[in-house]
Backbone atoms as SQL, in Angstrom:
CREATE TABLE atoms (id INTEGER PRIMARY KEY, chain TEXT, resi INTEGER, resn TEXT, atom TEXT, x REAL, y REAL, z REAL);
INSERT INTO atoms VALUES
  (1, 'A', 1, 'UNK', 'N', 8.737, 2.527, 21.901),
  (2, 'A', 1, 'UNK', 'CA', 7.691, 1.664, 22.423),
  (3, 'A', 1, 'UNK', 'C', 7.601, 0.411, 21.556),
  (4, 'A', 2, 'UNK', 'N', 7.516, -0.823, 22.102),
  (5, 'A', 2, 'UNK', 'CA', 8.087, -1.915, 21.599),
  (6, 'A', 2, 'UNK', 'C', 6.387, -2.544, 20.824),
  (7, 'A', 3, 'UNK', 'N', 5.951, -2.871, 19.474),
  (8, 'A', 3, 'UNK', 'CA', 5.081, -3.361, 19.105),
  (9, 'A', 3, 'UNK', 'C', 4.317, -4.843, 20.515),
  (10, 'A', 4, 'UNK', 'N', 2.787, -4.511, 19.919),
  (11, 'A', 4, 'UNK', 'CA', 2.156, -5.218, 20.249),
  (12, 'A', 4, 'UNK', 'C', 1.916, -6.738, 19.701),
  (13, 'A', 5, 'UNK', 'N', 2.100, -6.416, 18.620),
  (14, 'A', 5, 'UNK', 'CA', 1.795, -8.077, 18.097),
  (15, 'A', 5, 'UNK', 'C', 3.584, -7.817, 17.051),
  (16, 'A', 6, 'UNK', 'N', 3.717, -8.448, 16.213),
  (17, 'A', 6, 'UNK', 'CA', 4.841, -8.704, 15.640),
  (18, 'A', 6, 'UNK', 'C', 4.612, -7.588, 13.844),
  (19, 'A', 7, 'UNK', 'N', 4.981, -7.990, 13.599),
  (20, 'A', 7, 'UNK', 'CA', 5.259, -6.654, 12.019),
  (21, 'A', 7, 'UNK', 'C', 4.995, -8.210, 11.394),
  (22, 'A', 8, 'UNK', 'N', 3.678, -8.176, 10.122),
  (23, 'A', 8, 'UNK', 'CA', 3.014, -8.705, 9.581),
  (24, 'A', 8, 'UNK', 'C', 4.033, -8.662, 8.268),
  (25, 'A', 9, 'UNK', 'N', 4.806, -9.698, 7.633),
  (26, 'A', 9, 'UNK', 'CA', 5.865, -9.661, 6.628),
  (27, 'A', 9, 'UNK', 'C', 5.189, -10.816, 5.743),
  (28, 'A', 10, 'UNK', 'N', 5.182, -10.406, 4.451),
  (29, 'A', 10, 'UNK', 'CA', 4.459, -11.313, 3.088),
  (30, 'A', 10, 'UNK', 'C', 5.663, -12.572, 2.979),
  (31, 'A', 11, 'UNK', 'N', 5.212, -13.704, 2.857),
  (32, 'A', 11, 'UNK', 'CA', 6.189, -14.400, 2.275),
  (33, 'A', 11, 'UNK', 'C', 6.601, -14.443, 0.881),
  (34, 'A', 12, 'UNK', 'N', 5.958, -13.591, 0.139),
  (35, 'A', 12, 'UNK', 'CA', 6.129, -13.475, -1.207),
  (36, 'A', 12, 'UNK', 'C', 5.952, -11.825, -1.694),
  (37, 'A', 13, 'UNK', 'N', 6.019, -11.736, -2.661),
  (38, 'A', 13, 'UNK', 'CA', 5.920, -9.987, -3.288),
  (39, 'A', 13, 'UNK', 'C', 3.975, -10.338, -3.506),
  (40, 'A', 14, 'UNK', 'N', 4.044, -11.236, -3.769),
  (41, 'A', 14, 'UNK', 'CA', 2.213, -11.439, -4.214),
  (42, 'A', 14, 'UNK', 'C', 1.758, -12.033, -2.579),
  (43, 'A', 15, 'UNK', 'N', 2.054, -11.908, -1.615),
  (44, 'A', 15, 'UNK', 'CA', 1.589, -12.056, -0.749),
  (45, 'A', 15, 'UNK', 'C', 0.612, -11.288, 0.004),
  (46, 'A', 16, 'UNK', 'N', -1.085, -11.320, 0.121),
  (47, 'A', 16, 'UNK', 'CA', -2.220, -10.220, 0.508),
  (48, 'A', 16, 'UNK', 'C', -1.855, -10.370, 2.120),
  (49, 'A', 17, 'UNK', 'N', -2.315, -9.426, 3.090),
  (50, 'A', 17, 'UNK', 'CA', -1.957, -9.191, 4.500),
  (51, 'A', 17, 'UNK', 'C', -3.332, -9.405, 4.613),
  (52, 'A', 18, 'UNK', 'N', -3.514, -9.972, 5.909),
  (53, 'A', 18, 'UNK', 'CA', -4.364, -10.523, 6.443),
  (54, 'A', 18, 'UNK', 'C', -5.528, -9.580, 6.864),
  (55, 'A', 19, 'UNK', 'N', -7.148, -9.554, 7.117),
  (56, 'A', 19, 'UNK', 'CA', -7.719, -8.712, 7.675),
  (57, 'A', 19, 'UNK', 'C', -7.249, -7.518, 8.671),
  (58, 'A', 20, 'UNK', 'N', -6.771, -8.457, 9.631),
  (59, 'A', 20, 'UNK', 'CA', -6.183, -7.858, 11.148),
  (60, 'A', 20, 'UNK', 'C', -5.417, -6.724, 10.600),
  (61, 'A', 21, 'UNK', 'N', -4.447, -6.556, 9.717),
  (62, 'A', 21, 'UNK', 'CA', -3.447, -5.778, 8.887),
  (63, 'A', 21, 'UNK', 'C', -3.916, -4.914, 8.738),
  (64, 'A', 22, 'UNK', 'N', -5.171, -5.087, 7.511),
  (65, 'A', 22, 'UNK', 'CA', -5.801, -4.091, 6.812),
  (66, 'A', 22, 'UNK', 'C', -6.713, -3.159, 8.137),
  (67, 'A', 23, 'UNK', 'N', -7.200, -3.686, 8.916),
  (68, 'A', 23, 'UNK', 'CA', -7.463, -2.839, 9.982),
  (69, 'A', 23, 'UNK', 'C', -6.814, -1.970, 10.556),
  (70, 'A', 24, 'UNK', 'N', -5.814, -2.497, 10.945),
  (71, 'A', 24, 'UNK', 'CA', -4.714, -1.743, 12.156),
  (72, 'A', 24, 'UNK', 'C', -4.264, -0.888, 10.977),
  (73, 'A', 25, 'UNK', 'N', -4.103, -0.867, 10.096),
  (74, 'A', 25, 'UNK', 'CA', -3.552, -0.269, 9.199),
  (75, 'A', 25, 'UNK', 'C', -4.597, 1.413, 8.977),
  (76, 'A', 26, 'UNK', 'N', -6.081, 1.155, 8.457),
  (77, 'A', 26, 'UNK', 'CA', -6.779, 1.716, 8.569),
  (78, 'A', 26, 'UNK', 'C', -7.155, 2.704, 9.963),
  (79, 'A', 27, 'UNK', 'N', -7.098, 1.910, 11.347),
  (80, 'A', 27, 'UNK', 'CA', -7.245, 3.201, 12.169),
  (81, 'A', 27, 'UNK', 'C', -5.998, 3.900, 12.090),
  (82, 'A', 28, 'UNK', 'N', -4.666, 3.468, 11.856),
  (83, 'A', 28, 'UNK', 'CA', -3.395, 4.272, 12.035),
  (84, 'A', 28, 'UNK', 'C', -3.311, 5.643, 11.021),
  (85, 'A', 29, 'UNK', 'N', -3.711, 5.612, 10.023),
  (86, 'A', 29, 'UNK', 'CA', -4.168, 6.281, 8.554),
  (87, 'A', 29, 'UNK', 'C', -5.735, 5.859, 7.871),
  (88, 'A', 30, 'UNK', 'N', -6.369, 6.694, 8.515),
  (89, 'A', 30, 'UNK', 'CA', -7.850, 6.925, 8.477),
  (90, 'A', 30, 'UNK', 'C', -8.162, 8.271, 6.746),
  (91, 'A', 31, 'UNK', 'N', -7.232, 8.135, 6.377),
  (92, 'A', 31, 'UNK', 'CA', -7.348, 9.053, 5.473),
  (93, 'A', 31, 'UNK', 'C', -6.044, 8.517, 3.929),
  (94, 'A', 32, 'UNK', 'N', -6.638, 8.512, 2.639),
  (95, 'A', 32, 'UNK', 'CA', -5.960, 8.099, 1.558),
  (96, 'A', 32, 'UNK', 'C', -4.086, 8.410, 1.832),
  (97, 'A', 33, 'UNK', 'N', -3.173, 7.627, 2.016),
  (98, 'A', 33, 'UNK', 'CA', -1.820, 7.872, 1.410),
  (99, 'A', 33, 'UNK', 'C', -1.248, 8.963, 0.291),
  (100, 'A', 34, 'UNK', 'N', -2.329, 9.106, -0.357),
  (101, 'A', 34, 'UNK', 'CA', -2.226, 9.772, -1.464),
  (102, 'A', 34, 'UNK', 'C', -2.861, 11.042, -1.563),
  (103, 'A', 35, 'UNK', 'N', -3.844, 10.574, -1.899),
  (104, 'A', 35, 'UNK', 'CA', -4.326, 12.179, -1.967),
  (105, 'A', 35, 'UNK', 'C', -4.770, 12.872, -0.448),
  (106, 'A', 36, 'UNK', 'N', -4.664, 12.223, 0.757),
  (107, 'A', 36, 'UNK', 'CA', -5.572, 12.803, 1.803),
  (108, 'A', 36, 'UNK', 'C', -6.494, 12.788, 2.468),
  (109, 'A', 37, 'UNK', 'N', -7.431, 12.520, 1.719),
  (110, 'A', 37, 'UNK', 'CA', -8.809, 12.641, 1.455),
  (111, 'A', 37, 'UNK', 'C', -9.520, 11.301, 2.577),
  (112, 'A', 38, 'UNK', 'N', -9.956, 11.542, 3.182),
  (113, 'A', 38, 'UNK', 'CA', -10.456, 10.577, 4.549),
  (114, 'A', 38, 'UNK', 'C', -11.421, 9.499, 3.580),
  (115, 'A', 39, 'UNK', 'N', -11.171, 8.392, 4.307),
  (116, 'A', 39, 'UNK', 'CA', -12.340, 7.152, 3.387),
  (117, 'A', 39, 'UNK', 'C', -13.992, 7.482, 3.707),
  (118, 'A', 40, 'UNK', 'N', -14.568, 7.338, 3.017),
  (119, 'A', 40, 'UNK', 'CA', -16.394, 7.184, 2.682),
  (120, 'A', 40, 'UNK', 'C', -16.794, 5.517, 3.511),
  (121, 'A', 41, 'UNK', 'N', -17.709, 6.275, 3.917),
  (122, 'A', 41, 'UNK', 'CA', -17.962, 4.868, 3.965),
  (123, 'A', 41, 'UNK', 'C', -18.721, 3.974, 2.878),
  (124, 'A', 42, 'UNK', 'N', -18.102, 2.934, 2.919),
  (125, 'A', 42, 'UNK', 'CA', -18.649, 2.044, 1.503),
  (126, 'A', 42, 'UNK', 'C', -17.513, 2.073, 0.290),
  (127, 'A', 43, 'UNK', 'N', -16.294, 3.164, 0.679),
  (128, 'A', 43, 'UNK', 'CA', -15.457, 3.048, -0.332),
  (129, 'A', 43, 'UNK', 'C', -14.216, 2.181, -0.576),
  (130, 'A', 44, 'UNK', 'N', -14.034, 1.294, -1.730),
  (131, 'A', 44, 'UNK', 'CA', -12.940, 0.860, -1.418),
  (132, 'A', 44, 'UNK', 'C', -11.865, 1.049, -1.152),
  (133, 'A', 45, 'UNK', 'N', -11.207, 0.590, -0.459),
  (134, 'A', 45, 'UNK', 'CA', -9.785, 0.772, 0.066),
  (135, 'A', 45, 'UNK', 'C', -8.627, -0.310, -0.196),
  (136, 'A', 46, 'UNK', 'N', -7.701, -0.063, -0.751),
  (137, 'A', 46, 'UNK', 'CA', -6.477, -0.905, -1.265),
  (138, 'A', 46, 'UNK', 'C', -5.374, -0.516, -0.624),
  (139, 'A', 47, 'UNK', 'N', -4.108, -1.257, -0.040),
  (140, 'A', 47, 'UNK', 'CA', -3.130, -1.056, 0.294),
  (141, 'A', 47, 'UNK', 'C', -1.988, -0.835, -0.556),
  (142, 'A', 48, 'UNK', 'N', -1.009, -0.176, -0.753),
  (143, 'A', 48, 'UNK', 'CA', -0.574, 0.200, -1.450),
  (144, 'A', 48, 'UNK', 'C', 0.971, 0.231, -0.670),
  (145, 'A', 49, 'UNK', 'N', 2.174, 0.175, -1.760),
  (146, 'A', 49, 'UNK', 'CA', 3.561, -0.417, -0.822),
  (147, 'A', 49, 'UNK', 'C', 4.081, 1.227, -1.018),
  (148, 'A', 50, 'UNK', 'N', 4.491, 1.857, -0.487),
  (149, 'A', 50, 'UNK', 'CA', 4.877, 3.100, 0.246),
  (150, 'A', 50, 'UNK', 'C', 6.117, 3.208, -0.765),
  (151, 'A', 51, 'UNK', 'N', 7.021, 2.178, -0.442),
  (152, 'A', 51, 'UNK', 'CA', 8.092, 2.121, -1.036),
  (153, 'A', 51, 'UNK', 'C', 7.903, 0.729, -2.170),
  (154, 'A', 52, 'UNK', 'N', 7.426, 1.119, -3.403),
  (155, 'A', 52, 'UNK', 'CA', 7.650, -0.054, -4.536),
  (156, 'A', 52, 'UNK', 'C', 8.483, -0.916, -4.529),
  (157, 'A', 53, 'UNK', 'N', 7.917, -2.170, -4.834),
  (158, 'A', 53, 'UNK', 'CA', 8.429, -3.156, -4.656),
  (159, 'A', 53, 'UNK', 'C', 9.558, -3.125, -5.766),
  (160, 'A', 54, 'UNK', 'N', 9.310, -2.595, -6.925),
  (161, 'A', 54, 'UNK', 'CA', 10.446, -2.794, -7.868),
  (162, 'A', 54, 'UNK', 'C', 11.256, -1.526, -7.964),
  (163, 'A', 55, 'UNK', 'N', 11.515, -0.802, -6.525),
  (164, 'A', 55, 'UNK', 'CA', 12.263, 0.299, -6.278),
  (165, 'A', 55, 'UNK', 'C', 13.159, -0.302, -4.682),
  (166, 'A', 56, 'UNK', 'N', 13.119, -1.261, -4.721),
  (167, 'A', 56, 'UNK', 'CA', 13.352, -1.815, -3.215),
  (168, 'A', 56, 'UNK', 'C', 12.577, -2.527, -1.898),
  (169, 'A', 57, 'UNK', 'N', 11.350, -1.873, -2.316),
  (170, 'A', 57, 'UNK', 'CA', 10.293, -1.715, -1.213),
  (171, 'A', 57, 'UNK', 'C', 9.955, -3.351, -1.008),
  (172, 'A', 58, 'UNK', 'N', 9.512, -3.676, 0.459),
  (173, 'A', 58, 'UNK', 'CA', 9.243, -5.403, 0.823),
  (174, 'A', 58, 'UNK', 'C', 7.987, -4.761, 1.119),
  (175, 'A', 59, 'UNK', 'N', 7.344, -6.414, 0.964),
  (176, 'A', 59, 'UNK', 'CA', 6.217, -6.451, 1.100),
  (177, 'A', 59, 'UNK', 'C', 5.923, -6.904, 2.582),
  (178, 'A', 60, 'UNK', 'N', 5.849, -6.073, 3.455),
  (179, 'A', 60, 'UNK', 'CA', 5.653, -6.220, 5.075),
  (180, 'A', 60, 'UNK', 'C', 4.758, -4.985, 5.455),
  (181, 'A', 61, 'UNK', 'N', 4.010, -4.722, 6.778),
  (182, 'A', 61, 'UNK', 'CA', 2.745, -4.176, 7.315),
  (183, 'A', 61, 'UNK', 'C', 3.436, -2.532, 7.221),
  (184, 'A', 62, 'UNK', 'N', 4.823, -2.473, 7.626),
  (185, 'A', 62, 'UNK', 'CA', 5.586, -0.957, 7.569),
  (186, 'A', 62, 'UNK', 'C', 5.643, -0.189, 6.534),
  (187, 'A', 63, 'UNK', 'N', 5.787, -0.922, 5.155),
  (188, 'A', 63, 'UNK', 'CA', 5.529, -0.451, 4.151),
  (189, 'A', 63, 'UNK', 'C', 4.171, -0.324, 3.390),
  (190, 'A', 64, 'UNK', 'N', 2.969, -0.742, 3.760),
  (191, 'A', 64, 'UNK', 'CA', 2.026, -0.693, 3.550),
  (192, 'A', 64, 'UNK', 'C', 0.720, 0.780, 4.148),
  (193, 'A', 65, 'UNK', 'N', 0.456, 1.383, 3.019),
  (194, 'A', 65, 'UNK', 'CA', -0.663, 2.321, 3.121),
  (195, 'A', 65, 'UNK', 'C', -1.960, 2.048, 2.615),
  (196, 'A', 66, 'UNK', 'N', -2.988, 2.514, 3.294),
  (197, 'A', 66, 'UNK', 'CA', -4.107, 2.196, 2.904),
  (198, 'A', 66, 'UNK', 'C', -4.383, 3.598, 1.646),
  (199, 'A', 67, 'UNK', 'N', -5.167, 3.183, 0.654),
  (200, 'A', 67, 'UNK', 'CA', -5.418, 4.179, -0.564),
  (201, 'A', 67, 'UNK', 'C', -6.575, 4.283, -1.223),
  (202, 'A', 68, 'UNK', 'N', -7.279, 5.070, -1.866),
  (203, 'A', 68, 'UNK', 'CA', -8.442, 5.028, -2.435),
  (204, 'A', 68, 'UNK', 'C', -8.425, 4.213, -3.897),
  (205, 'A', 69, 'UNK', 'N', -9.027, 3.030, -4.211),
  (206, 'A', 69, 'UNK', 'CA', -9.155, 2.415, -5.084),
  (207, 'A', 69, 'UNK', 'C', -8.819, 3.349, -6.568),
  (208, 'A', 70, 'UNK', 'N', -8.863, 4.582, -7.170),
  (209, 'A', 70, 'UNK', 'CA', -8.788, 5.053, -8.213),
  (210, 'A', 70, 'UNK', 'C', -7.553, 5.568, -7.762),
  (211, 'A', 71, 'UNK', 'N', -7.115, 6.299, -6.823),
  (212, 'A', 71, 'UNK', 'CA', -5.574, 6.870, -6.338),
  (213, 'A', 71, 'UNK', 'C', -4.924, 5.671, -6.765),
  (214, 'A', 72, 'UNK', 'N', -5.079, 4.727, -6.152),
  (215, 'A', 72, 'UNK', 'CA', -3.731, 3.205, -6.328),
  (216, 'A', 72, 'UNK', 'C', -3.749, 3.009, -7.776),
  (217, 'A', 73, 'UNK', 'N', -5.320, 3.256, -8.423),
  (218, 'A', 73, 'UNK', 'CA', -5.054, 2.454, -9.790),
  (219, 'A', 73, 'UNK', 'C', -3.700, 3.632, -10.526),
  (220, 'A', 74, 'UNK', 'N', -4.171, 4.935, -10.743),
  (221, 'A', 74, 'UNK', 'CA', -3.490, 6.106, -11.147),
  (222, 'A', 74, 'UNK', 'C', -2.067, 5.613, -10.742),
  (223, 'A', 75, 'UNK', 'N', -1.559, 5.733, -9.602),
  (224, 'A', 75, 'UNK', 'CA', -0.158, 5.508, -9.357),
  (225, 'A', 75, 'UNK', 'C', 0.400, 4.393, -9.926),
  (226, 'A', 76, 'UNK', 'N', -0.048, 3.493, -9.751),
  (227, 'A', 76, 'UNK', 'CA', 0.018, 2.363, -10.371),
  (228, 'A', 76, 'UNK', 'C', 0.028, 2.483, -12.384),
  (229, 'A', 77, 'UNK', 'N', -0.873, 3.328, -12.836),
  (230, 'A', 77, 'UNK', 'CA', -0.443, 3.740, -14.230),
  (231, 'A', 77, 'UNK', 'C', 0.998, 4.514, -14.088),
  (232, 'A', 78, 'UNK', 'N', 0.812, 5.493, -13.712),
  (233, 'A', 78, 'UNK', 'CA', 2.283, 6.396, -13.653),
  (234, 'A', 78, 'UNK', 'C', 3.428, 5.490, -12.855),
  (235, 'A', 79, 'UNK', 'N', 3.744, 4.686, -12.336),
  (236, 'A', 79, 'UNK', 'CA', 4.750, 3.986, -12.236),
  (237, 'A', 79, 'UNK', 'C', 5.020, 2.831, -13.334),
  (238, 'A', 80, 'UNK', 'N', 3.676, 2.377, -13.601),
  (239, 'A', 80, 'UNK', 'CA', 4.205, 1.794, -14.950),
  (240, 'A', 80, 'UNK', 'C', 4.661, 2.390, -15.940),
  (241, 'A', 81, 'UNK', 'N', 4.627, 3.406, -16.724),
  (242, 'A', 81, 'UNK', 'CA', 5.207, 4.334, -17.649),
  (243, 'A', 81, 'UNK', 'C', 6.463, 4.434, -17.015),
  (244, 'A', 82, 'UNK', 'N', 6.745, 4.803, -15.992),
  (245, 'A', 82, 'UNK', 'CA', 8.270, 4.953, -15.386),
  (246, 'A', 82, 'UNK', 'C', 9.240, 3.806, -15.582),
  (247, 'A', 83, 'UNK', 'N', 8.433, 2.548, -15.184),
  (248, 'A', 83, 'UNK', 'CA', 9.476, 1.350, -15.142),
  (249, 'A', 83, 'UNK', 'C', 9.613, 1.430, -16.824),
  (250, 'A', 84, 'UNK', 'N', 8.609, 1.516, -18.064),
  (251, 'A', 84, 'UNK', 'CA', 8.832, 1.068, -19.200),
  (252, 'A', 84, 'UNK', 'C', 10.337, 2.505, -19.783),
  (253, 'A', 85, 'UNK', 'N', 9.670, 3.083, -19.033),
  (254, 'A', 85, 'UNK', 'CA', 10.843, 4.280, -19.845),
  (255, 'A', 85, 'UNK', 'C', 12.232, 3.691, -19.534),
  (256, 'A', 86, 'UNK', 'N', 12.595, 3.800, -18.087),
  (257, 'A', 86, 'UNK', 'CA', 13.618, 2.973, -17.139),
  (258, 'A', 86, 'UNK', 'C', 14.295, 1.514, -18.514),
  (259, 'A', 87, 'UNK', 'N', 13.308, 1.033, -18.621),
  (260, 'A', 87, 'UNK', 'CA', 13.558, -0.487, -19.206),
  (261, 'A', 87, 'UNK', 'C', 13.856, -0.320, -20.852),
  (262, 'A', 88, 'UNK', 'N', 13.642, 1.254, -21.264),
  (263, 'A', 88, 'UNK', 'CA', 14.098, 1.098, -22.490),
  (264, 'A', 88, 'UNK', 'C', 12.642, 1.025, -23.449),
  (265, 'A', 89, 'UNK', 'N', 11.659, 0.512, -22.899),
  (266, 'A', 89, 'UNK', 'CA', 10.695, 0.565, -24.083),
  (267, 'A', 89, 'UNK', 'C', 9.617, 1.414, -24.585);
């Protein structure tokens, strides 16, 4: 089944996706990437790249999950320890 609007692609790695994104994104996965756990209301929510950007991953709407603000930060620690080990330091 052929998309409705077009696949939302960052022009940059620091590129934020637009409201519309973060929506469609949210009813598709109504519940954390990570741990599961369905959103609160009032809680923040961060998108998060499925596939890391410094593992391959682009920054476009396909690779993007919605996540619970302390889940993203956590992963985000434990992948940093990974890249520093990776890098030697």
């Amino acid at each position: 089944m052929p998309r409705k609007r077009p696949e939302w692609i960052g022009k940059t790695d620091d590129a934020m996706p637009p409201e519309p994104v973060r929506t469609r994104l949210l009813a598709i996965y109504p519940a954390c990437y990570i741990c599961t756990r369905p959103f609160g209301d009032g809680e923040t929510v961060e998108l998060d790249h499925k596939v890391a950007l410094y593992k391959g991953g682009e920054n476009r709407e396909s690779n993007l999950r919605p996540v619970h603000k302390k889940c993203h930060k956590d992963k985000c620690r434990d992948e940093a320890a990974d890249r520093a080990k990776v890098n030697g330091m």
